[in-house]
C-alpha positions as CSV (number, residue, x, y, z in Angstrom):
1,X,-18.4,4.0,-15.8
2,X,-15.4,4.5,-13.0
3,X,-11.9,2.9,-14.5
4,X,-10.2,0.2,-12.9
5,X,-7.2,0.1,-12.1
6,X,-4.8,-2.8,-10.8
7,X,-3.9,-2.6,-6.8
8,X,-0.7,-4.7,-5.8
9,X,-0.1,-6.7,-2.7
10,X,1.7,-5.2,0.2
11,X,5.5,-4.6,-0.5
12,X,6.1,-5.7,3.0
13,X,4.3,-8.6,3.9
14,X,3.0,-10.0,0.4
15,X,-0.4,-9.7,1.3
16,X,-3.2,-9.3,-1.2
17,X,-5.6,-8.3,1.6
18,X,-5.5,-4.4,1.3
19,X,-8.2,-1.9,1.8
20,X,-9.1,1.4,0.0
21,X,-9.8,3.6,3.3
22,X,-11.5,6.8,3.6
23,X,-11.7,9.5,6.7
24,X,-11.4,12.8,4.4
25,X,-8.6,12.0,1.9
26,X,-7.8,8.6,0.3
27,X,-4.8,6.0,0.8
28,X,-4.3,2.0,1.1
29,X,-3.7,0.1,3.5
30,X,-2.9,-3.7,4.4
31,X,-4.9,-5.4,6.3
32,X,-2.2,-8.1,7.1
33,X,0.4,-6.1,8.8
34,X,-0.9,-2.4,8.9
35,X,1.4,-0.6,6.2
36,X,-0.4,2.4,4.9
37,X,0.1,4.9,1.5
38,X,0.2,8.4,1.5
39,X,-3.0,9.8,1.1
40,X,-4.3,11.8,-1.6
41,X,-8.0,13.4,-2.4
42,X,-8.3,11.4,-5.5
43,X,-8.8,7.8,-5.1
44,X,-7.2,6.8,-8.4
45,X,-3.9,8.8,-6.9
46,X,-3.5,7.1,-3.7
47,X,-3.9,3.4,-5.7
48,X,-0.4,4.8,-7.7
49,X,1.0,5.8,-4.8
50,X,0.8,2.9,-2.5
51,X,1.4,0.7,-6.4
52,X,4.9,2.7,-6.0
53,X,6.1,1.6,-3.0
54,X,9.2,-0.1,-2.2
55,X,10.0,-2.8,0.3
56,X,11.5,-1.1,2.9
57,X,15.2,-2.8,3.3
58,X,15.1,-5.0,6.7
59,X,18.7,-6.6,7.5
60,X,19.8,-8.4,10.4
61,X,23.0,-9.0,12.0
62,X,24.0,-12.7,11.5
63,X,27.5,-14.4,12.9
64,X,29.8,-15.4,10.6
């Protein structure tokens, strides 16, 4: 019986629409906007990994 394990939406775009991909190693990526984990040989590994991530901090110039 394989584990489960939760997979958060994408940090960037709040999308719940990601993929577990597969071409050799592992990693996760959104389907909304693109943004991809690192990869890692274990599946399990690269669901923590993309779980980790941080929104990336986007700021703007604004006149005041």
């Amino acid at each position: 019986m394989k584990a489960q394990v939760e997979i958060f939406s994408c940090p960037f775009c709040g999308s719940e629409d990601v993929e577990i991909c597969k071409t050799g190693p592992y990693w996760v990526r959104c389907a909304e906007c693109g943004a991809e984990s690192e990869s890692d040989d274990r599946r399990y590994k690269a669901i923590a990994k993309w779980n980790r991530r941080v929104p990336a901090k986007i700021g703007r110039i604004v006149s005041y």
